[in-house]
Every structure is written in structure tokens, then in C-alpha cells.
C-alpha positions as CSV (number, residue, x, y, z in Angstrom):
1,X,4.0,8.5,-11.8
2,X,5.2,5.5,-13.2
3,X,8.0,5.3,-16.0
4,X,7.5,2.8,-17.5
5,X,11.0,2.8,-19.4
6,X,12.8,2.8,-16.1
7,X,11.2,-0.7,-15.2
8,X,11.8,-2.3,-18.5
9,X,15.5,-1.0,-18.0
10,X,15.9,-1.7,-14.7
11,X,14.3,-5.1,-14.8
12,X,16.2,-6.2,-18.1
13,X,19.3,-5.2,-16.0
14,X,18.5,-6.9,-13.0
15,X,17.7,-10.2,-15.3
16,X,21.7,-9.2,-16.7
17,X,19.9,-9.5,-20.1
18,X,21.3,-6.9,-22.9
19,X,19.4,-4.5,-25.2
20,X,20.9,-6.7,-28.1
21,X,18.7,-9.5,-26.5
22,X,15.6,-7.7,-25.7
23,X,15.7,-6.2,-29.2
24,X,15.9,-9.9,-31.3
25,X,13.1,-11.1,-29.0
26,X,11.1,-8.0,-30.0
27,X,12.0,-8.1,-33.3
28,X,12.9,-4.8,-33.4
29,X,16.3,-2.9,-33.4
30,X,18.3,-1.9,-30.4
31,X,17.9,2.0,-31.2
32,X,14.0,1.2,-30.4
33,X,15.2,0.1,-27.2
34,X,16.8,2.8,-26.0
35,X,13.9,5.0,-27.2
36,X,12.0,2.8,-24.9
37,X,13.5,3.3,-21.8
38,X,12.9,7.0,-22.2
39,X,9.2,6.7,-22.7
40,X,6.6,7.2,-19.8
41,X,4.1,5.4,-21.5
42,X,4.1,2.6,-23.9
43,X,1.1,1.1,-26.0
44,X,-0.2,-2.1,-24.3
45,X,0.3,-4.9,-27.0
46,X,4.1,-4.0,-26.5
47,X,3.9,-3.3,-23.3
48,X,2.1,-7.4,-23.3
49,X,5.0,-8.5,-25.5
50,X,8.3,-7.7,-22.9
51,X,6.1,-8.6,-20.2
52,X,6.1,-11.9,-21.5
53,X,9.8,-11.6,-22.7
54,X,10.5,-10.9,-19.1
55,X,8.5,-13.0,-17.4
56,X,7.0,-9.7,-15.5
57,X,3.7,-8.5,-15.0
58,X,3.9,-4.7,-15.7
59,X,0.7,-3.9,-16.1
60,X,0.3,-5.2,-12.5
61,X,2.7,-2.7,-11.3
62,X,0.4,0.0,-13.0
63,X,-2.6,-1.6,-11.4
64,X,-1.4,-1.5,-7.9
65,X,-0.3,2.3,-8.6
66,X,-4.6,2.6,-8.6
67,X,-4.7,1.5,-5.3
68,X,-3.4,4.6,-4.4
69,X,-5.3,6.9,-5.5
């Protein structure tokens, strides 16, 4: 299963980006954040709005999980 948290952490780590940052281009505060990265599932207008914040395709990542099954 995919945790969706994780990636959003790992990513906005990998991209040296801080929670501070992701939280001002969410426009939301950085205790959100953290909550976020503990959540295994997300709804999919937020989960649109960091993907495009990123510049990563997430819900591709849950798509290609399908393949799997």
C-alpha cells in the first residue's frame, strides 16, 4: 500500500524544499503539513494541488500500483 504522506515527504525532501515552503504554497499552515505526511490517504483536489506544487504526478504513482493487481 501506498502512503501517500511518505511520498509528499520524501519528495519535498528530495526537491530540499521545507515544510515552511510547501505550507505558503498551500496556503495552509505548517502543522497541516506534518499531519500530511502521516496520512495514507489524502482527498484528490489536494492531492492535484502539491502535485502541481511539486511538479509530480502522484496520482500516476497510484495508477501504476493498479497494474499490479
Amino acid at each position: 500500500m501506498i502512503c501517500i504522506g511518505e511520498r509528499i515527504k520524501a519528495e519535498l525532501e528530495r526537491q530540499e524544499r521545507g515544510v515552511s515552503w510547501l505550507a505558503g504554497k498551500l496556503g495552509c499552515s505548517r502543522k497541516m503539513v506534518y499531519r500530511l505526511f502521516e496520512k495514507n490517504s489524502i482527498d484528490t483536489l489536494l492531492l492535484m494541488r502539491i502535485s502541481k506544487v511539486l511538479h509530480r504526478d502522484f496520482f500516476r504513482e497510484f495508477s501504476g500500483e493498479l497494474e499490479d493487481v
